[in-house]
N, C-alpha and C positions, 0 to 999 in steps of 0.2 A: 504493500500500500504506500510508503513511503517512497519505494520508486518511482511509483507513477505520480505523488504528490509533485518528486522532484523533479520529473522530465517536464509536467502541467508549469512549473514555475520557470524552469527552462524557456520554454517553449512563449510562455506568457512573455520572458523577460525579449528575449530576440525580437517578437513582433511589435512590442513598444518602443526596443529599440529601434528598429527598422522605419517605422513610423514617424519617429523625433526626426530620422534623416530628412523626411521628406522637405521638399519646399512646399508648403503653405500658405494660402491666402484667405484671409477674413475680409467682407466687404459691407460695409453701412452706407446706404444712401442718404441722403440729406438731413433731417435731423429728428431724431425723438422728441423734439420738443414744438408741440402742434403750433404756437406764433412763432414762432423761428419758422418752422417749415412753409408758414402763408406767406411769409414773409418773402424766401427763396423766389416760391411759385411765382409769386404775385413779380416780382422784379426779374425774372426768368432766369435764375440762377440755378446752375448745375454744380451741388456739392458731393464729391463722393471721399469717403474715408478707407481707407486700405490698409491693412496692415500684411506684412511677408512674415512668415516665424519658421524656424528652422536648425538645428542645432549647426551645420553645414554651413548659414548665412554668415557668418563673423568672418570678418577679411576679405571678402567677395566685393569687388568693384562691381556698380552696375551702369545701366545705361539704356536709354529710352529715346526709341525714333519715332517721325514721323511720314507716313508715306500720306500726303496730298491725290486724293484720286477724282478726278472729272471724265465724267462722260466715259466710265469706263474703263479710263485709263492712268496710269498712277503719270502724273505731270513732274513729281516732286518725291523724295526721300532724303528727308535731314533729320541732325540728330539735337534732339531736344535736350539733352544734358547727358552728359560722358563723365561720372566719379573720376577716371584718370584723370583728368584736365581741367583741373577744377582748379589746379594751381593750391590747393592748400592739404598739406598731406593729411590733416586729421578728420578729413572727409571725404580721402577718395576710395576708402571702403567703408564698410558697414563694420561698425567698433561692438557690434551686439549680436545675441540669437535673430534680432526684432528689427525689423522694419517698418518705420509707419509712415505711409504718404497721403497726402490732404491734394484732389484735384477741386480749382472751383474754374469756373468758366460761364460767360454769356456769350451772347450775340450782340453787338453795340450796334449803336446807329448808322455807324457806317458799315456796313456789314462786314464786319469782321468775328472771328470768334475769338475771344479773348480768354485765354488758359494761364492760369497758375498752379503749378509741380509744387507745393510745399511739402518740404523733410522737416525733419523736427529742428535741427540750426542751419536752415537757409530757403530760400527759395527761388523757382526759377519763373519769367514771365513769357510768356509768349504770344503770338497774334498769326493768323491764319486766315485770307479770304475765304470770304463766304458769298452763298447766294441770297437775293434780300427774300428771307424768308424766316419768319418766326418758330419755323416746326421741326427744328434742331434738336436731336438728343443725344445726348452723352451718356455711354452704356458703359459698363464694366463687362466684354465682351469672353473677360478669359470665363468670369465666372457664367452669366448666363449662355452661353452655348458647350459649360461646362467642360471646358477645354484644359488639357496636360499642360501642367506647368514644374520645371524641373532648373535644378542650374547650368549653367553653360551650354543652356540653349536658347535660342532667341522664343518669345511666345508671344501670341498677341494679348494688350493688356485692355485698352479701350477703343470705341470707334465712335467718331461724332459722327452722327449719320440724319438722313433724312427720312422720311417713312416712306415704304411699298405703299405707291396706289392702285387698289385692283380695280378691276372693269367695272365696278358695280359705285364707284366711287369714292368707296372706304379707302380707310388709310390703317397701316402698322406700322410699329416700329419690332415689338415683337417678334414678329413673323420672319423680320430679317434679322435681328441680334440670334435666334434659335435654329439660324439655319444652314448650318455647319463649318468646314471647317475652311471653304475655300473663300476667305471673308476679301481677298482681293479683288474677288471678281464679284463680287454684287451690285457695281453699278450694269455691267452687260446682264448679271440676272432677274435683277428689280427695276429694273431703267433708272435708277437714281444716281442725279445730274452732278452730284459731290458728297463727297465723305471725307473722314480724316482718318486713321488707322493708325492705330498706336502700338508698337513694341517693346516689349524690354528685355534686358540679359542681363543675369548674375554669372560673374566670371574671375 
């Protein structure tokens, strides 16, 4: 009996370990706190909360692109923030198990989409043409299309995208963040006129 207690706690211990390896992603959308979140809506604010956890993540540089897609076709790929190059060594890896990133972003007047990357000591800004159109959404794409994410692979992390319109008039956004895995080519599959597509790698 005690063998098999021991092989059971064996056995336990290895798949817990195995598990802690994993790379990890926790994702909270805008806020628990119902006026804050009218607040978001109401001024058309996209906050999303992220955290990576990993026992593997400590010392790992990372780094997040973007690929610009119109009409189908990706126009653009640059890189939104590179940890090597950040010019300050106590940030160009990840000093913990933990990582936590704050994405927030709008639409402005002049149709741009306006993105801030914040880490917990610094943050990045950035701007992207847009189409003038209000019905912009910013998805956390790794998690709802329930996509593999692992280190020292690149994965996609988010996509700002615009909704499928079907024949019937309706509109999703849905339908395309759920629908699989070849997320480059969803303006030839949905006919939607722009996107953003976001990547990241721990490495």
């Amino acid at each position: 009996m005690k063998k098999y207690i021991s092989i059971l706690m064996c056995l336990n211990f290895l798949i817990m370990n195995a598990q802690d390896k994993k790379l990890k992603m926790i994702s909270e959308y805008s806020s628990k706190n119902n006026e804050i979140r009218d607040i978001l809506q109401f001024e058309g604010i996209e906050y999303h909360k992220i955290k990576f956890t990993g026992t593997k993540l400590k010392n790992k540089s990372y780094k997040i692109t973007c690929k610009e897609i119109w009409n189908g076709k990706i126009i653009k790929d640059s890189i939104v923030f590179n940890s090597k190059s950040i010019g300050i060594k106590q940030f160009e890896t990840v000093n913990d198990t933990v990582l936590n990133l704050k994405v927030i972003s709008k639409l402005t007047h002049k149709n741009k989409l306006k993105m801030t990357f914040k880490f917990p000591r610094f943050a990045i800004n950035r701007e992207y043409d847009a189409i003038e159109s209000n019905e912009y959404s910013l998805r956390n794409i790794a998690q709802e299309s329930k996509l593999k994410i692992d280190y020292n692979k690149k994965f996609y992390l988010l996509a700002y995208i615009l909704p499928y319109e079907r024949k019937d008039g309706s509109k999703s956004w849905c339908e395309v963040g759920t629908s699989g895995k070849e997320i480059d080519k969803w303006g030839e599959k949905f006919g939607i006129k722009h996107y953003l597509l976001f990547e990241m790698k721990f490495e």
